[in-house]
TORPA-4810 file (N, C-alpha, C, O; in nm, 3 decimals):
<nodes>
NODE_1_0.083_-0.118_0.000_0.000_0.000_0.000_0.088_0.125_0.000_0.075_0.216_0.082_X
NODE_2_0.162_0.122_-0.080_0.247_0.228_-0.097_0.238_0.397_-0.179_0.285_0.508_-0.151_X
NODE_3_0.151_0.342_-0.292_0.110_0.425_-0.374_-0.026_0.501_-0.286_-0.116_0.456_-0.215_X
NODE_4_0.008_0.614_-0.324_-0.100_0.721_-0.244_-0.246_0.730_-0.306_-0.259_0.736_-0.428_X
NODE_5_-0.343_0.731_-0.230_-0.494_0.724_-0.294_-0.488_0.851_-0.395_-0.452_0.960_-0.350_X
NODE_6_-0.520_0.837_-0.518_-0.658_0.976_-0.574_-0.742_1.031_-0.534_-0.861_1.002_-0.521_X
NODE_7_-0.654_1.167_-0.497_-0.790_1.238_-0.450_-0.786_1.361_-0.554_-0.674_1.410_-0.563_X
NODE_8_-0.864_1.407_-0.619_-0.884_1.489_-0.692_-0.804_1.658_-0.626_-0.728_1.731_-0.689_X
NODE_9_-0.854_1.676_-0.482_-0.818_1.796_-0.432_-0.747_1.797_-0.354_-0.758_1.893_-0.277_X
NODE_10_-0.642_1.703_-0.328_-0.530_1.686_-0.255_-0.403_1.652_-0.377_-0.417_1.585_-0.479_X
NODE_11_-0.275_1.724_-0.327_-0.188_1.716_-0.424_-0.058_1.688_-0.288_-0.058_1.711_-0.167_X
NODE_12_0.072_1.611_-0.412_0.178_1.582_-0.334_0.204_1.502_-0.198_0.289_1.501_-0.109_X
NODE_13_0.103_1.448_-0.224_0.088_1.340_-0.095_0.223_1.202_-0.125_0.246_1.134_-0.224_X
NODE_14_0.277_1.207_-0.012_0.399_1.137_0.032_0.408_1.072_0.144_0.384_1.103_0.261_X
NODE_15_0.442_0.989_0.100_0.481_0.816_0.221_0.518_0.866_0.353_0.639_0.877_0.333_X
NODE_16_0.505_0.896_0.447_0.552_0.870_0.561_0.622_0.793_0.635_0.555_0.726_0.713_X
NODE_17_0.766_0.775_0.638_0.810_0.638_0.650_0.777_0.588_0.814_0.784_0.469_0.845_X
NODE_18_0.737_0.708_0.922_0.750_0.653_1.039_0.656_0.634_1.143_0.649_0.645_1.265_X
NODE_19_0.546_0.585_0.984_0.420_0.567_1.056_0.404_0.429_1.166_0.479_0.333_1.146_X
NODE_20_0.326_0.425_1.256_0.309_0.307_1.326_0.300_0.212_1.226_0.265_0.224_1.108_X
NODE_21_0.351_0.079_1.309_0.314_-0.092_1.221_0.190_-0.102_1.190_0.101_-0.076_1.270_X
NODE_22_0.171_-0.138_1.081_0.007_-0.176_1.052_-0.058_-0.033_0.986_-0.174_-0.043_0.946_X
NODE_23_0.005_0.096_0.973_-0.080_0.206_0.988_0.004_0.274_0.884_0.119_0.304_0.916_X
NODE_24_-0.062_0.319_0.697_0.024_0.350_0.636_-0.034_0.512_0.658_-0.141_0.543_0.711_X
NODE_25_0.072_0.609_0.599_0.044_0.730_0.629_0.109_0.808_0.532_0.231_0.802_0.514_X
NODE_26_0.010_0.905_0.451_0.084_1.027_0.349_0.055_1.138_0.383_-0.058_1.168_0.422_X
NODE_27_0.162_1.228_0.374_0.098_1.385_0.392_0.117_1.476_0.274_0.223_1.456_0.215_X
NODE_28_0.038_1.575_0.224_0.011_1.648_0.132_-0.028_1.784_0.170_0.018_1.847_0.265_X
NODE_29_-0.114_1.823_0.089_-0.171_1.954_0.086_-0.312_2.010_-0.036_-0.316_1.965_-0.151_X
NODE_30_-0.390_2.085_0.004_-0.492_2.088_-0.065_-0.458_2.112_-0.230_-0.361_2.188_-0.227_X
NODE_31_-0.479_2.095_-0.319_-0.454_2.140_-0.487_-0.452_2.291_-0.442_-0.346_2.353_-0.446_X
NODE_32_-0.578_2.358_-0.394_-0.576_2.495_-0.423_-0.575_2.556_-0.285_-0.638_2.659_-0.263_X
NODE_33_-0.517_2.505_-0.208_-0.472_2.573_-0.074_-0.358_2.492_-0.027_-0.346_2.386_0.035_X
NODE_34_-0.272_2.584_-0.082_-0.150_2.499_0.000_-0.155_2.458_0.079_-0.170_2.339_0.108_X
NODE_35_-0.135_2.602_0.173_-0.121_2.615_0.330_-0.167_2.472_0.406_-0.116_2.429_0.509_X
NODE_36_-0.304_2.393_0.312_-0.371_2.373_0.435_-0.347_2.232_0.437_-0.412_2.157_0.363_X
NODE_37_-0.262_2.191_0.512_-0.241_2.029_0.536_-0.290_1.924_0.542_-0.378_1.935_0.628_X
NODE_38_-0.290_1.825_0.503_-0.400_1.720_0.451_-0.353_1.595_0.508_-0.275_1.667_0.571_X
NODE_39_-0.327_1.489_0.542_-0.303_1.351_0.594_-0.417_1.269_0.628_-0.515_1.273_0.701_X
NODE_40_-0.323_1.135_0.482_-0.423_1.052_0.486_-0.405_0.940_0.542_-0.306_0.899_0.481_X
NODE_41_-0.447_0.815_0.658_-0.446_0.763_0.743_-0.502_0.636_0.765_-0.600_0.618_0.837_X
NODE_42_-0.443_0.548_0.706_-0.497_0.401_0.708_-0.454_0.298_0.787_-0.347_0.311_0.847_X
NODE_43_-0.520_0.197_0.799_-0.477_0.107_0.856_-0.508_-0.040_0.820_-0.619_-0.094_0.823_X
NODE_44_-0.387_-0.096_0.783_-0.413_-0.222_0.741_-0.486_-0.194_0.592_-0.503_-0.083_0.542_X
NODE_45_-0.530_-0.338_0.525_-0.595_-0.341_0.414_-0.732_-0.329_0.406_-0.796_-0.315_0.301_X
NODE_46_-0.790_-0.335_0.555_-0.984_-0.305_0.511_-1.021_-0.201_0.545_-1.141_-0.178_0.560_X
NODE_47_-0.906_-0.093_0.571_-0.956_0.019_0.558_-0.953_0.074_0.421_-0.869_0.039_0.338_X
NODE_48_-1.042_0.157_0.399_-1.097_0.220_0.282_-1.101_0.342_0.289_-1.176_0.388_0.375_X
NODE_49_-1.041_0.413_0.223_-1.093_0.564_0.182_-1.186_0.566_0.092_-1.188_0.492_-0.007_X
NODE_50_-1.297_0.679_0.130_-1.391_0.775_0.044_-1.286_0.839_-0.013_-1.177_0.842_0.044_X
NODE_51_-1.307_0.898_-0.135_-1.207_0.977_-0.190_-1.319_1.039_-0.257_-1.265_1.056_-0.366_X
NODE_52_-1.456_1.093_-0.273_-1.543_1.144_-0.315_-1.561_1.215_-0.198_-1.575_1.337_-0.200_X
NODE_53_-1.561_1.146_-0.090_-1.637_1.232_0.052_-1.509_1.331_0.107_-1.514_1.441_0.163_X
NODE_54_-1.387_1.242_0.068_-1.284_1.353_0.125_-1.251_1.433_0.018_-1.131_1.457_0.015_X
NODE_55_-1.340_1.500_-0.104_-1.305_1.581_-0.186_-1.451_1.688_-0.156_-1.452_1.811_-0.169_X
NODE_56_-1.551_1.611_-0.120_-1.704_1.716_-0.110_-1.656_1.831_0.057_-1.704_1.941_0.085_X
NODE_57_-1.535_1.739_0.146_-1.541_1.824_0.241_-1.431_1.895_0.211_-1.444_1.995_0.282_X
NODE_58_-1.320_1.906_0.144_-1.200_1.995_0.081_-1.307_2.054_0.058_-1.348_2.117_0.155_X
NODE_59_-1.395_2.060_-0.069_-1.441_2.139_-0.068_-1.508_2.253_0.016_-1.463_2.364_-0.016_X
NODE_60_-1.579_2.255_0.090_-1.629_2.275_0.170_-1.589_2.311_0.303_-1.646_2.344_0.406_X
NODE_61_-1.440_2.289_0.255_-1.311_2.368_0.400_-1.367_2.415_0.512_-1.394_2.359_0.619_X
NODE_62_-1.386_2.565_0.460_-1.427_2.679_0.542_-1.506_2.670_0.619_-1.497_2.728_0.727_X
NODE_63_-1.600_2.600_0.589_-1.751_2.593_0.669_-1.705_2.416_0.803_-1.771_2.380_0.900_X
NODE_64_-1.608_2.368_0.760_-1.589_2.292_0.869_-1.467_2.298_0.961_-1.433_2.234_1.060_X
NODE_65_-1.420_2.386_0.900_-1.303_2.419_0.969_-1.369_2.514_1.096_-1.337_2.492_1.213_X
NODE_66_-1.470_2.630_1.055_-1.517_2.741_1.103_-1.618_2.616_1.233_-1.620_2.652_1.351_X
NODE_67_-1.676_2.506_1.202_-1.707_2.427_1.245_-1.630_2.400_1.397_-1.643_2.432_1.515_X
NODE_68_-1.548_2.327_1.319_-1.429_2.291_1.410_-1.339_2.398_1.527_-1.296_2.377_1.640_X
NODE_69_-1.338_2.507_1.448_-1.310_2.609_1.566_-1.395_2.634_1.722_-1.382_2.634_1.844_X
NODE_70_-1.485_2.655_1.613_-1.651_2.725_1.760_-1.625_2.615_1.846_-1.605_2.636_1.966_X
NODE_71_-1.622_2.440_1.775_-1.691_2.321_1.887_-1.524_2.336_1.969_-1.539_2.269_2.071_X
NODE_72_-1.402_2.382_1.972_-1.312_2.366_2.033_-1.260_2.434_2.076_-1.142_2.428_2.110_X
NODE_73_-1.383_2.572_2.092_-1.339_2.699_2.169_-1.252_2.796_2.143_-1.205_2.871_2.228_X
NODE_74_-1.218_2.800_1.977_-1.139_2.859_1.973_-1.185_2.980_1.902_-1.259_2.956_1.807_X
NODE_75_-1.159_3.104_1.925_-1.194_3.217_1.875_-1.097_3.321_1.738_-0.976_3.303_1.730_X
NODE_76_-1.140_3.384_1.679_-1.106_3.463_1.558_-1.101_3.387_1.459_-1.182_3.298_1.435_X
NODE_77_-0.991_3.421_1.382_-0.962_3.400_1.186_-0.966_3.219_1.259_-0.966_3.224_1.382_X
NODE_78_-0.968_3.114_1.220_-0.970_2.987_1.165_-0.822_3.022_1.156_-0.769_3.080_1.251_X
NODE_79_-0.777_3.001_1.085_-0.638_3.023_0.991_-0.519_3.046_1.088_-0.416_3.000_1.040_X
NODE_80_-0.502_3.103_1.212_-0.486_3.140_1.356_-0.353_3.037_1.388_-0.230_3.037_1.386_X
NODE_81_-0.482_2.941_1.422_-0.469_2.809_1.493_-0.409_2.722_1.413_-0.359_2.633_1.482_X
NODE_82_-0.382_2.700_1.258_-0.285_2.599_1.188_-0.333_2.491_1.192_-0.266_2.398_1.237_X
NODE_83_-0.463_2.470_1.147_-0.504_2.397_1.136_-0.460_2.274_1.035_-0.414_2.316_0.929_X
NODE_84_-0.466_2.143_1.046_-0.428_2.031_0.943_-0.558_1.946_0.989_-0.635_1.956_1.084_X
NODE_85_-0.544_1.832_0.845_-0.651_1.785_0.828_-0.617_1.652_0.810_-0.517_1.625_0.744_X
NODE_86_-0.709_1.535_0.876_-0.653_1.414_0.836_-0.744_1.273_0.817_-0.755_1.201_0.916_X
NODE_87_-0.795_1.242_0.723_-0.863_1.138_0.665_-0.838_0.984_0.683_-0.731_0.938_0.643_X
NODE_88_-0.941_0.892_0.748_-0.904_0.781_0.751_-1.014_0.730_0.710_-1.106_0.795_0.660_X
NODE_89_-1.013_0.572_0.737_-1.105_0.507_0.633_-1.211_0.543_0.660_-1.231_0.587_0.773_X
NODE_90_-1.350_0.535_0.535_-1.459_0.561_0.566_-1.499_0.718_0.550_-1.460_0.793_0.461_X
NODE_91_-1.571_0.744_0.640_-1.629_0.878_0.686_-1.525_0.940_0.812_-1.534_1.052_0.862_X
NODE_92_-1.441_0.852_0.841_-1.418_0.971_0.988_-1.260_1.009_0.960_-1.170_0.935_0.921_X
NODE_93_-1.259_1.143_0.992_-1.175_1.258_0.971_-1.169_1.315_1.074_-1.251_1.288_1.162_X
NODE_94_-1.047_1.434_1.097_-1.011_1.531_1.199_-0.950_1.660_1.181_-0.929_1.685_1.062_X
NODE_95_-0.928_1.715_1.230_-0.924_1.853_1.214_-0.848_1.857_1.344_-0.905_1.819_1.446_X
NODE_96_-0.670_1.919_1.346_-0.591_1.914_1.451_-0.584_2.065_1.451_-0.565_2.102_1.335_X
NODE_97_-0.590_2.165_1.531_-0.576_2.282_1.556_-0.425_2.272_1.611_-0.419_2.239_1.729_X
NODE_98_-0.276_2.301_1.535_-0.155_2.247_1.578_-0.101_2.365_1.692_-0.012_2.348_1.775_X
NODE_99_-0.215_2.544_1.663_-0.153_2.663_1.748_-0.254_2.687_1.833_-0.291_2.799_1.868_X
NODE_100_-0.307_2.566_1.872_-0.424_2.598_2.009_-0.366_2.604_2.154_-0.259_2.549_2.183_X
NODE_101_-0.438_2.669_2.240_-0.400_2.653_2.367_-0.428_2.526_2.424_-0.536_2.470_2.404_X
NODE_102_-0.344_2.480_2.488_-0.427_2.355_2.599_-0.349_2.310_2.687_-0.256_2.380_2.727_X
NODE_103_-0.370_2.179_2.737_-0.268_2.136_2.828_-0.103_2.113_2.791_-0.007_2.130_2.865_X
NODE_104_-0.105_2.067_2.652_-0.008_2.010_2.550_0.027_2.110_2.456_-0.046_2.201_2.417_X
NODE_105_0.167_2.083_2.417_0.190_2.176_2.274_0.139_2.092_2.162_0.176_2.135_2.053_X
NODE_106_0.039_1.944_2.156_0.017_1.936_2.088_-0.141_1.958_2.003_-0.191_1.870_1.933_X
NODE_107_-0.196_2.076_2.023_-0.288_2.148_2.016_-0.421_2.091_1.975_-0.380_2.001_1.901_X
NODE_108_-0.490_2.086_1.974_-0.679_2.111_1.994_-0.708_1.955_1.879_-0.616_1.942_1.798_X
NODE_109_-0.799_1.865_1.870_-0.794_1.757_1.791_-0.982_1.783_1.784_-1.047_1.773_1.888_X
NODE_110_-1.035_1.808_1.682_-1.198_1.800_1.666_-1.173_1.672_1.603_-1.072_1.651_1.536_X
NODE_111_-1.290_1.560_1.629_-1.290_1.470_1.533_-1.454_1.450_1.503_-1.536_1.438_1.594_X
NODE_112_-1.492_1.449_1.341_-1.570_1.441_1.280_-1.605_1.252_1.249_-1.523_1.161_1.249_X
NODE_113_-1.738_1.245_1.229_-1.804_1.121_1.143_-1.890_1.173_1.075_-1.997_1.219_1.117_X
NODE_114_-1.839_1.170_0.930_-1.913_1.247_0.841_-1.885_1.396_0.816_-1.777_1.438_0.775_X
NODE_115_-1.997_1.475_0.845_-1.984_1.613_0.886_-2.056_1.660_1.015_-2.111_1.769_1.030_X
NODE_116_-2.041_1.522_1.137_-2.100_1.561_1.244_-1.990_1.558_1.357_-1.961_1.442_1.383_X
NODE_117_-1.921_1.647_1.432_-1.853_1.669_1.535_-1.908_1.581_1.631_-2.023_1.594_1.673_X
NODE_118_-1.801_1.461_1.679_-1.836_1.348_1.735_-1.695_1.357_1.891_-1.695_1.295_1.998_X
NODE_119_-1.597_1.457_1.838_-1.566_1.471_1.980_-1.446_1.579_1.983_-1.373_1.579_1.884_X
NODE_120_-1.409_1.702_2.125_-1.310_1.771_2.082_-1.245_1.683_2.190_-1.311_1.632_2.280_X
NODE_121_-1.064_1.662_2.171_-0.996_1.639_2.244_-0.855_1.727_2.249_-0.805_1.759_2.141_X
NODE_122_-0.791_1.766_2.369_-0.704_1.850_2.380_-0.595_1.761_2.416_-0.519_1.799_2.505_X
NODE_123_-0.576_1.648_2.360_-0.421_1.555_2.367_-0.348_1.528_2.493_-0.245_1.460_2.494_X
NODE_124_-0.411_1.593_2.621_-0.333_1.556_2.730_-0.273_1.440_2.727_-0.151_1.427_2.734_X
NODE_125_-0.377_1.324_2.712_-0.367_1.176_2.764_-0.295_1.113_2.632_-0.293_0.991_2.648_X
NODE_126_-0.228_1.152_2.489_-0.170_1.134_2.394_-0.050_1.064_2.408_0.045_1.083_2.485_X
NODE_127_-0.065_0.996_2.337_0.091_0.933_2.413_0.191_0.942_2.261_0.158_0.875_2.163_X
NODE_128_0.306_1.027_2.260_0.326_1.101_2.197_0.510_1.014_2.130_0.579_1.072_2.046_X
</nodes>
C-alpha cells in the first residue's frame, strides 16, 4: 500500500516512512490551498478511503473548519490556529488545531463522522 490514494483535491501526498506498524500514512496539501495540510491515514488493508467524501469536504473547508473552531473553543480568523486535516477510512476525519491553547503543545484535535462533530480532544492523555 504504498502508492497514495486519488484524491482529486489533494496534491503531493507522500509516504511517511515513520508511521506506526500496521498504519500507512501520506501527507500532502490541498490542490488549491496549500497552506492547508491534509493527511491521509490508514490502517491495514480493510480500511478504505472515500475519496469522493474527502473531496465534497476539501471542498467545503471553510464551513468545517469554522465548524471545528466554535466546537473547540477557539476564537477569531480559523487560519490562527494551523489547522491540518486528516482522513481515515470511511467517513471519519479530523481537524488538529496544531496553534491551540491547551494542556499540550500538541494542540486542539476535533474529530468528525461524516460532517458531524463526534468529539473535541485536547491531547493531554496522547501518548506522543
Amino acid at each position: 500500500m504504498d502508492a497514495p490514494p486519488a484524491i482529486a483535491s489533494v496534491t503531493g501526498l507522500a509516504l511517511m516512512p515513520d508511521a506506526p506498524d500496521g498504519v500507512t500514512c501520506w501527507a500532502g496539501q490541498l490542490r488549491d490551498d496549500p497552506d492547508l495540510r491534509v493527511m491521509v491515514l490508514l490502517e491495514g488493508q480493510a480500511d478504505a478511503l472515500d475519496t469522493g467524501f474527502v473531496d465534497r469536504i476539501c471542498a467545503d473547508r471553510e464551513t468545517h473548519l469554522a465548524a471545528a473552531s466554535q466546537a473547540a473553543g477557539l476564537g477569531g480568523e480559523v487560519r490562527r490556529w494551523d489547522p491540518a486535516v486528516t482522513f481515515r477510512g470511511g467517513r471519519s476525519w479530523e481537524v488538529r488545531f496544531t496553534e491551540a491553547p491547551g494542556p499540550t503543545e500538541l494542540g486542539l484535535l476535533v474529530v468528525f463522522d461524516g460532517e458531524r462533530i463526534v468529539e473535541v480532544d485536547d491531547l493531554s492523555d496522547w501518548d506522543y
